[in-house]
C-alpha positions in Angstrom: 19.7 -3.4 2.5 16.0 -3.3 1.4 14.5 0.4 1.1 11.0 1.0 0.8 9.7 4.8 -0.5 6.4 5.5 -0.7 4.8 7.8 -3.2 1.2 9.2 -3.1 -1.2 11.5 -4.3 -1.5 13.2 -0.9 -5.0 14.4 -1.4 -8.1 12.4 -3.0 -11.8 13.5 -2.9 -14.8 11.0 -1.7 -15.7 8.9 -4.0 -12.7 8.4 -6.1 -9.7 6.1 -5.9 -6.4 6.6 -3.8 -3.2 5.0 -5.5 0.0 5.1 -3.5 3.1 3.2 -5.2 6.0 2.0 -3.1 9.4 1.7 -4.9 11.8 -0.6 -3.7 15.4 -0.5 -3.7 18.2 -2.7 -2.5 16.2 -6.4 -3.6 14.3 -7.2 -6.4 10.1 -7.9 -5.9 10.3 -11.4 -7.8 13.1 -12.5 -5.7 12.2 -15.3 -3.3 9.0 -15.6 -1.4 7.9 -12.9 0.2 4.8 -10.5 1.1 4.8 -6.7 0.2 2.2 -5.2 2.0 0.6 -2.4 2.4 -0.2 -1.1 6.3 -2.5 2.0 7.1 -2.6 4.0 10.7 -5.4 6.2 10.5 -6.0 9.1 13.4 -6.6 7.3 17.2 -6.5 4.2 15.6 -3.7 1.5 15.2 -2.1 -0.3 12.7 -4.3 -2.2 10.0 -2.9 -4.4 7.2 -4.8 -3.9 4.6 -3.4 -6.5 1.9 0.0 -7.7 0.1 1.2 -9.2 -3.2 3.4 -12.1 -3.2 6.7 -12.1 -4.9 4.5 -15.5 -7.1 2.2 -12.3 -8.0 -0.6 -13.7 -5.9 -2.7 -11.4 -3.7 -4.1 -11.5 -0.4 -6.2 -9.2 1.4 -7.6 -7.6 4.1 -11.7 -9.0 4.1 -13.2 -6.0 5.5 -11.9 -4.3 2.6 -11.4 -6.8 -0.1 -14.0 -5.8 -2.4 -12.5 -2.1 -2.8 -8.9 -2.9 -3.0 -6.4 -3.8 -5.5 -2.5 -4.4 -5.5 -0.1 -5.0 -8.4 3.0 -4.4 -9.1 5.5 -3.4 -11.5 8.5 -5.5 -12.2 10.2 -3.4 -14.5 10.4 -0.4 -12.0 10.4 -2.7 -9.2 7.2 -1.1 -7.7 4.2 -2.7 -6.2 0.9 0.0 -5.9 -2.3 -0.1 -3.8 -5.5 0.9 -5.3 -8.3 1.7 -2.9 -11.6 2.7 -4.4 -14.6 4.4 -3.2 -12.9 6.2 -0.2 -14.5 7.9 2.2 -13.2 10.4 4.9 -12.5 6.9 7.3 -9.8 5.8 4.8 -7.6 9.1 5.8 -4.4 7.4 7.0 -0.7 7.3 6.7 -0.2 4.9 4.2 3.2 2.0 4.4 4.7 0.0 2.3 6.3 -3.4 4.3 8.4 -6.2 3.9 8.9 -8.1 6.7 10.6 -5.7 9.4 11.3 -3.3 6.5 8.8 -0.3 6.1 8.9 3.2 4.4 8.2 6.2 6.1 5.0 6.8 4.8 2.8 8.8 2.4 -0.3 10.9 4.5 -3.4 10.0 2.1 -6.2 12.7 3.3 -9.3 12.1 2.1 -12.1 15.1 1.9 -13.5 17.2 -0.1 
């Protein structure tokens, strides 16, 4: 049974970068080919995907936000992060790891000042 957790820093000023992690349990990252994304719902809005890394270690993401975004991952701890910089107030959200029909329960990322 995969598990995704997600961890986050909860609170992040303008300007500066929000990180949340997602640590997997139940299946190892490298193992076959899949996408681990990262999926945002921000107030009134719906679901956006905002980008994924490949169990090959490639990346994809979301153009609209491509320029500010980063994923990695962690083999060791089986972990695979999201780095957003620049954020403004718009990129307040709850924040979620996937795989497939698998998602965590989310980490609230508020960002202000």
């Amino acid at each position: 049974q995969v598990q995704l957790q997600e961890s986050g820093p909860g609170l992040v000023k303008p300007s500066q970068t929000l990180y949340p992690t997602c640590t997997v349990s139940g299946y190892s990252i490298p193992t076959t080919y899949h996408w681990w994304n990262w999926v945002r719902q921000s107030p009134g809005k719906g679901l956006e995907w905002r980008g994924a890394i490949a169990s090959d270690g490639r990346n994809f993401y979301s153009p609209s936000l491509k320029s500010r975004t980063s994923i990695s991952r962690d083999t060791f701890k089986n972990q695979f992060s999201l780095q957003l910089s620049s954020v403004t107030p718009e990129d307040t959200a709850v924040y979620y790891c996937t795989r497939g029909n698998y998602w965590g329960q989310g980490t609230q990322v508020t960002v202000s000042s």
